[in-house]
N, C-alpha and C positions, 0 to 999 in steps of 0.2 A: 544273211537275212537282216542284223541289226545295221550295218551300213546302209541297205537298200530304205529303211527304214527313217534313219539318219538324213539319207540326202532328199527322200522324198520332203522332210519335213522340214530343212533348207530350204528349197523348193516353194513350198506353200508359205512360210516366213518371208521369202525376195517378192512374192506377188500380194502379202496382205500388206493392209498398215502397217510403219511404224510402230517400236513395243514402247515408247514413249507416249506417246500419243495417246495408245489406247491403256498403258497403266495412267494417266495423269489423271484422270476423275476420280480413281480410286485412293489415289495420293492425297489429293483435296478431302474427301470424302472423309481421308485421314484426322487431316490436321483439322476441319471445321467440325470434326465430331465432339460435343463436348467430355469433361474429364469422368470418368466413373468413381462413386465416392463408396463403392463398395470395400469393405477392407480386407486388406492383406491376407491371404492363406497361410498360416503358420507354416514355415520347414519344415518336416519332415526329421527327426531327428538320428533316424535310423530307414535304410536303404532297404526297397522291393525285397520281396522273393527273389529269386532268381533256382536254378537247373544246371547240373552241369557246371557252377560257376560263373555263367553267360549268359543264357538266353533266360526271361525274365516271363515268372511264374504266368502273368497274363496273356500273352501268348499262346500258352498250355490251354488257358482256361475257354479264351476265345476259340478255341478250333474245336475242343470236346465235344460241346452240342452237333457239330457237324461232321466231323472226323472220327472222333472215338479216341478210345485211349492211343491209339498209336499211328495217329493221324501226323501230329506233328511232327513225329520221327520220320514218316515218310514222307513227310512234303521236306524235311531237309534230307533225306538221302537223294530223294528222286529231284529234289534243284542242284546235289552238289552233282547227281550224275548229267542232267541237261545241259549243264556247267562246263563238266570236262569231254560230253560226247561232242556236242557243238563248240569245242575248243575256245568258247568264253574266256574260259580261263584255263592257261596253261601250266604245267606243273614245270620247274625249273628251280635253277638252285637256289632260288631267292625264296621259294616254296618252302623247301627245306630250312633256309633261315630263319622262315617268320614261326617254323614250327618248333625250332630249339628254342630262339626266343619266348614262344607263347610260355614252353615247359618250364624253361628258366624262372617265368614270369609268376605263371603257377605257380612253383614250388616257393619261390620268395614271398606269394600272397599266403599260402599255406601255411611258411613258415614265421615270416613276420609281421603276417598281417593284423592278428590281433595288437601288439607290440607297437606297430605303428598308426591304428584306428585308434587303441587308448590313448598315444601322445598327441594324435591329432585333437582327440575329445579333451583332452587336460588342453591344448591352445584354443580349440572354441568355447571351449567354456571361460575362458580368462577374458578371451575376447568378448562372450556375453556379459561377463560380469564387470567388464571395465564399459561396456555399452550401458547395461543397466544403472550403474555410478552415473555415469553423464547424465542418462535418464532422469534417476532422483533429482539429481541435483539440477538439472530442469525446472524438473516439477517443483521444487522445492521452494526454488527463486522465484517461477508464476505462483506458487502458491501465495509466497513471500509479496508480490506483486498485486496479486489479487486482494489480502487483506489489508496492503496500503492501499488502495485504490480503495476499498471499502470505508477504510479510517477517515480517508479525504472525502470521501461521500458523507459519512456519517458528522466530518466536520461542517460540511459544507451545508448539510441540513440542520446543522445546530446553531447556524450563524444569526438565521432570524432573533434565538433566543439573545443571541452577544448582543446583539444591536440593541434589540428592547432592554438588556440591562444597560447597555451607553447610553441610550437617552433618557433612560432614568437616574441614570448620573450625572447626566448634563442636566437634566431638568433640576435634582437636588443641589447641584452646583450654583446653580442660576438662581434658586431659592434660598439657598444661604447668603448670596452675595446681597440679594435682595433685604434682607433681614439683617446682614450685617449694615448695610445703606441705612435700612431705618435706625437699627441702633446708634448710628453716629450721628444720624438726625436729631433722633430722640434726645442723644447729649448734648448737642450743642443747639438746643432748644430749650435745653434743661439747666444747662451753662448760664446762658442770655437771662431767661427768666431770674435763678438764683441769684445773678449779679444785679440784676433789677430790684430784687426781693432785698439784697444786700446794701443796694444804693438807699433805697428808703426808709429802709430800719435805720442807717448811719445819720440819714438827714434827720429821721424823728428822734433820735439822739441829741445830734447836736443840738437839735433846734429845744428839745427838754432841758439840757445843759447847759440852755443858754439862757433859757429861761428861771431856771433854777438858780444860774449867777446873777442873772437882772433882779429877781423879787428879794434875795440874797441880800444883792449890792442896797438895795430897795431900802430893805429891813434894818440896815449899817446904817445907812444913811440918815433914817427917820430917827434912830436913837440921839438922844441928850447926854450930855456929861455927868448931870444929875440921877438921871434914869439909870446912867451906868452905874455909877454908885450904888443906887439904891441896891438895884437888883446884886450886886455882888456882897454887899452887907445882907442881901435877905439869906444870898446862897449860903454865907458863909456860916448865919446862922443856923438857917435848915441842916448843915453837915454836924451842926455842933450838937444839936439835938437828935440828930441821929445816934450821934457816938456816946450818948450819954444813956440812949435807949439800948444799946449793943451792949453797953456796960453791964447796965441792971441787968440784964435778961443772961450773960453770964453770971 
């Protein structure tokens, strides 16, 4: 029945299109869909229910509404019997191996399964936590990033004030220099004059001096030999009469 089924639909495949063809717009469809920025579903850190070992609690729960409690027991007995009446599948020794394996399999989950789920959980968890270090230390460096990037901002918005105080340094620069300039003016204006002031005092000197030795020379000149005389006979008297009045008065 499943071979007739098989070649029928060989069959209908050799007379449609191409399976390129008609997956290609769905391929596109693919790649020009844009990215979804939905995030990530956390792992799971711990595995389904499961029955028996194997067959997974949901399954049970999917068929109860419809089946009943003992629905999925017999949709697996009644597929494994459809299985071996229409020789699907054939029992043979290889049967039998996958059967001592499974037990094998079994009893090693049974017996070292906790033993090997806890050394697995000690390697995830090493591995989470050598993930989460990288993480930090991510975060840590854009963090790091971020508040230079801010400090640069915050420079960059303070620069207007830099400036206005360099041009107010430039300006009081440019006004010292200025006032220094006048200051050297001022001395060698001040220089000029006092040498001026100095020149004229010296001429009205000399020229007093000069005058002082002409009316001098003058006064020499106009005296007599007699005159001399006199007047040193007067002097000599006048001192004499002095000292005779210094006497008395001791």
């Amino acid at each position: 029945m499943l071979s007739r089924v098989v070649l029928a639909s060989a069959g209908a495949l050799k007379t449609s299109a191409p399976i390129t063809a008609s997956l290609l717009p769905v391929s596109k469809s693919f790649h020009i869909s844009c990215q979804s920025r939905a995030p990530v579903p956390p792992l799971p850190e711990e595995g389904g229910k499961v029955r028996h070992g194997l067959f997974p609690e949901e399954f049970f729960q999917f068929l109860y509404p419809k089946t009943g409690v003992t629905g999925p027991y017999m949709f697996g007995v009644g597929l494994s019997t459809y299985l071996l009446s229409k020789e699907i599948y054939v029992i043979n020794h290889e049967t039998f191996s996958a059967i001592s394996i499974g037990i094998v399999i079994l009893y090693a989950v049974k017996k070292y399964g906790k033993d090997v789920a806890k050394f697995a959980d000690q390697l995830n968890e090493a591995k989470v936590q050598k993930a989460q270090e990288v993480k930090d230390l991510a975060i840590t460096s854009l963090q790091e990033a971020i508040e230079a990037e801010k400090k640069e901002q915050w420079r960059t918005e303070g620069r207007h004030h830099l400036f206005d105080a360099k041009r107010n340094n430039v300006a009081m620069i440019l006004e010292t220099n200025y006032r220094e300039r006048l200051h050297m003016v001022y001395d060698a204006v001040k220089k000029r004059l006092d040498y001026q002031v100095g020149l004229q005092h010296l001429q009205r000197r000399l020229a007093q001096q000069h005058m002082v030795n002409w009316v001098e020379k003058s006064v020499i000149q106009s005296i007599t030999p007699q005159q001399e005389k006199e007047s040193i006979a007067k002097c000599i008297s006048d001192l004499k009469a002095l000292a005779k009045t210094a006497q008395a008065k001791v």
